[in-house]
N, C-alpha and C positions, 0 to 999 in steps of 0.2 A: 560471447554474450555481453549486453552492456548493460550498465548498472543506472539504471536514471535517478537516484539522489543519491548524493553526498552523505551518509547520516549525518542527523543529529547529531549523534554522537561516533567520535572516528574510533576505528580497533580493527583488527582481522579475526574471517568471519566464526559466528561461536560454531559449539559444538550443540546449542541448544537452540532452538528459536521460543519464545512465549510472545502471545497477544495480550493485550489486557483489551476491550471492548466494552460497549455499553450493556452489553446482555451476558457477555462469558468470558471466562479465561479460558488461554487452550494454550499448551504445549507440544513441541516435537523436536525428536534429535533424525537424525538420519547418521548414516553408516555406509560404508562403501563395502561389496561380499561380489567378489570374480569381477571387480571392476566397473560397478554395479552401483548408482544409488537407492536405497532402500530405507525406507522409514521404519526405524530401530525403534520408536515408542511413541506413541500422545494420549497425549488426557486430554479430558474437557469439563469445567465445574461452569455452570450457569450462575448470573449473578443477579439478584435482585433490582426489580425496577427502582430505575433511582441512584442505584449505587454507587456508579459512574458515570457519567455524564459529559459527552464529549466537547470541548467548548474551544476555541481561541483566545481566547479574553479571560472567562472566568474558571473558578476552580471546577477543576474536571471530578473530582472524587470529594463522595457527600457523603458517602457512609465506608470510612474505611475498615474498619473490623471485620463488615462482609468481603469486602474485595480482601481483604489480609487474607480470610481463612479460605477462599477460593483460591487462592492463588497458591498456599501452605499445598493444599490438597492436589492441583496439579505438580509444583515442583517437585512433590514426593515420588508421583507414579511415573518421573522421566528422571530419577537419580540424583534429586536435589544439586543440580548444576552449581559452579562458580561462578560461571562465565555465561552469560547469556546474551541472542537476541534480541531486542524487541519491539514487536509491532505494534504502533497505537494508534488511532481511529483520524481516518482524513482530515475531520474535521479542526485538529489538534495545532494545524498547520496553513499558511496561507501559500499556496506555491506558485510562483512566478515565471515564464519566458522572458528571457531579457535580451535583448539586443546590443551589440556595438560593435561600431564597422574600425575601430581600435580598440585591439585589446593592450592593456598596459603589459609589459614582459616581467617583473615583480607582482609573486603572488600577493604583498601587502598591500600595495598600488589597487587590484583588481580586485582585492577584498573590501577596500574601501569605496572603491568603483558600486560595488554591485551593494554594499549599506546604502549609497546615495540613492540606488537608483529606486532601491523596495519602498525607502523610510515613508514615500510620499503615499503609500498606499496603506502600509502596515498601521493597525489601528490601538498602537500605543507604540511608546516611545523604544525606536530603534534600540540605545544601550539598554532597554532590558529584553532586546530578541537576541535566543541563539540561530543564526542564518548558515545557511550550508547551500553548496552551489557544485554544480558538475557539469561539463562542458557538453552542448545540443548541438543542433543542428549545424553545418557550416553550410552558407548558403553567398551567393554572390553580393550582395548589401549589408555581411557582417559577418558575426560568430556570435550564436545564441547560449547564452548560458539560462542552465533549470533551477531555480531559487528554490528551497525549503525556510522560510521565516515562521517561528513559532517561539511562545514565550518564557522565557530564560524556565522561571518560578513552577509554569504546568510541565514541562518536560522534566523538571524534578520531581514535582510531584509521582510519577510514574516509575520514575527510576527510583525513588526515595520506597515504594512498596516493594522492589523486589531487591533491595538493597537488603531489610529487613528483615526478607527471609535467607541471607548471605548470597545474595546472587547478582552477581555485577552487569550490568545495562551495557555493553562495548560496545554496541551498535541499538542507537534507538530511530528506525525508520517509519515509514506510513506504509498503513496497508494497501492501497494499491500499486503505488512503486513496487513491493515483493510479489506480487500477482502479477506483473509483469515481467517478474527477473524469473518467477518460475516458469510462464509461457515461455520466454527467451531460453531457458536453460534447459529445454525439454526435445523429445526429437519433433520434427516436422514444425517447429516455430514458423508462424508467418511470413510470408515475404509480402513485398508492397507496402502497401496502405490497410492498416486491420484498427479496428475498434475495437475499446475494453469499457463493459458497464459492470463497474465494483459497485455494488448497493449493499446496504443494513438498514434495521429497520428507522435507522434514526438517519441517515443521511444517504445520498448516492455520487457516486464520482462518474467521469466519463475521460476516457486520454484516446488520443489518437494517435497511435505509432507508425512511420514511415519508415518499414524495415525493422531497424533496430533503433531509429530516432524518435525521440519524443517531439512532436508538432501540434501537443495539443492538450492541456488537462484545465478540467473543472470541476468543483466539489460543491454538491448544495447541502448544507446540514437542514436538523430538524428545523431552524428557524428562517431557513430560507424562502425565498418565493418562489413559486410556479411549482409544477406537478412534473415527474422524472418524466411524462411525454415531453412537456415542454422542455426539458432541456433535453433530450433527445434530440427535437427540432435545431433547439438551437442551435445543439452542433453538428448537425445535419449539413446547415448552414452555412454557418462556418469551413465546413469541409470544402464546400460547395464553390463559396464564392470566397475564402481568401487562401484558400491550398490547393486550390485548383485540380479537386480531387475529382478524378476520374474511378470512382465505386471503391467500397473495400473488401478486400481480397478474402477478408474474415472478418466475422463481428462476434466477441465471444463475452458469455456474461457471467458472472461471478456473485454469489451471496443470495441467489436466489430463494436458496429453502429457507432463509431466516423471516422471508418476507412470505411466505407461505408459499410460493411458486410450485416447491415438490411435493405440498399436498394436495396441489389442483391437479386434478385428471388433463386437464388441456393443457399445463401451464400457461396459464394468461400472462405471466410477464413476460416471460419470452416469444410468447407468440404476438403479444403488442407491441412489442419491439420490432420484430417479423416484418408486421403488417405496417410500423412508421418505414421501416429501413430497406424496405421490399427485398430484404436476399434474407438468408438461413443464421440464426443463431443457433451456438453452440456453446456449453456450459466448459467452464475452464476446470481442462481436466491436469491436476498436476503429478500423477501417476506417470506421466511422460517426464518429467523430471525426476522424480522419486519413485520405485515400485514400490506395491505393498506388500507386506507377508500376510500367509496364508490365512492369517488368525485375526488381518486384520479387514475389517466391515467397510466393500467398497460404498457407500450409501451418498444420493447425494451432497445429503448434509454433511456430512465429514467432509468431503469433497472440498466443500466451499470452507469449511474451519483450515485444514491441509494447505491451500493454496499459497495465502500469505506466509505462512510457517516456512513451507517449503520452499519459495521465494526468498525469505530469507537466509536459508543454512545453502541454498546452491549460487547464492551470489556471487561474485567474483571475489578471488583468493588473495588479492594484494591490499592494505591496506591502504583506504582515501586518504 
């Protein structure tokens, strides 16, 4: 399985995973039984419109008292953890492919490398981003490393809520990164060329995986342009004409019930994806990473909260 960011924040992996989002907090631990992944507990508290607000730039959290006591109420019903994951909203982060046909053999060298290379894009001042970086594709014109830049002060921010209720942040990654680590860490993962549409009601992501390599991510937040067709197209496009993509093997999408998908009788979003991408969507099931118990409600909507979670606690075991 490979792990495509670096976190945020580096630790080996927790025993807990938490999201914080614009709409809920959710929790989950998994557990190994006859050799067996299994989801041992999750909660879910919904948060008030407003209360979080996913941004790059400005402060994400506008009403902390509600997200405090959303978050009090899940940590309770998964054992009030020490140690935690945690997953926060794409938009939190600017992520980058970066190319270079030398790489420096000192990681302070290539650390420095890849500050120069984001600074020019990143929309405020490098020394106040924390940057994390993991090695992509190797290809014959270089060695592509996968940038995460996001800024110093909001990733505290989020760490600074679950701090307060004694719960340490070891790993603070993005929600689609872990929806991919849970695809990867599940049986029958992809092979080829597959597509992954992570959406919430406030922003959508799209990555293009080749195998186990990342070839391709974009995040449009609420304040972005065009409509998720269009970026669909776009990276239709992109597939098309600069990856020289010969169809994907699978197109799988994620987040759908938040955006009402699982109370449409047809589901429209997935079926307009269907009808851009001319092959079959299927909803990211991470059951194949984690089983569930008897007790617990396989429903889309859990489904789509479970993803990232699970994503996070089956990640890979060595410390970045």
């Amino acid at each position: 399985m490979s792990r495509f960011s670096k976190s945020l924040r580096d630790a080996t992996p927790p025993a807990v995973a938490v999201e914080l989002s614009a709409h809920h907090v959710a929790a989950a631990s998994v557990e190994l039984r006859s050799g067996k992944r299994v989801v041992r507990a999750h909660a879910v508290a919904p948060l008030p419109e407003g209360a979080l607000v996913p941004s790059l730039t400005a402060a994400n959290v506008r009403e902390r008292d509600a997200v405090l006591a959303a978050l009090k109420r899940v940590l309770e019903q998964v054992g009030n953890p020490r140690r935690i994951g945690l997953v926060i909203p794409d938009p939190v982060a600017k992520v980058s492919l970066v190319k270079f046909q030398q790489v420096p053999s000192k990681a302070q060298e290539l650390d420095q490398l890849i500050r120069w290379q984001v600074r020019k894009a990143a929309p405020f001042a490098i020394e106040e981003a924390q940057v994390s970086f993991v090695t992509g594709a190797q290809a014959s014109d270089g060695q592509e490393f996968i940038v995460s830049l996001a800024k110093r002060d909001i990733v505290a921010e989020y760490e600074g809520l679950c701090a307060e209720h004694g719960a340490h942040a070891g790993i603070v990654d993005l929600s689609t990164f872990n929806v991919i680590n849970a695809i990867l860490g599940g049986s029958g993962a992809p092979s080829g060329d597959w597509l992954l549409v992570n959406v919430a009601p406030d922003w959508a992501s799209m990555a293009i995986v080749r195998a186990q390599e990342l070839m391709f991510f974009r995040s449009r937040g609420a304040e972005g342009e065009g409509t998720l067709a269009d970026l669909v197209h776009q990276t239709a496009m992109y597939y098309e004409d600069r990856l020289s993509g010969a169809g994907f093997s699978r197109v799988m999408l994620c987040g759908a019930s938040a955006v009402g998908d699982a109370q449409s009788p047809d589901g429209a979003l997935r079926r307009s994806l269907e009808e851009r991408l001319g092959t079959t969507v299927n909803p990211v099931d991470p059951r194949s990473a984690a089983a569930l118990t008897d007790r617990i409600d396989g429903s889309p909507a859990l489904m789509d909260v479970l993803a990232p979670l699970v994503g996070m606690l089956v990640r890979e075991g060595e410390a970045a």
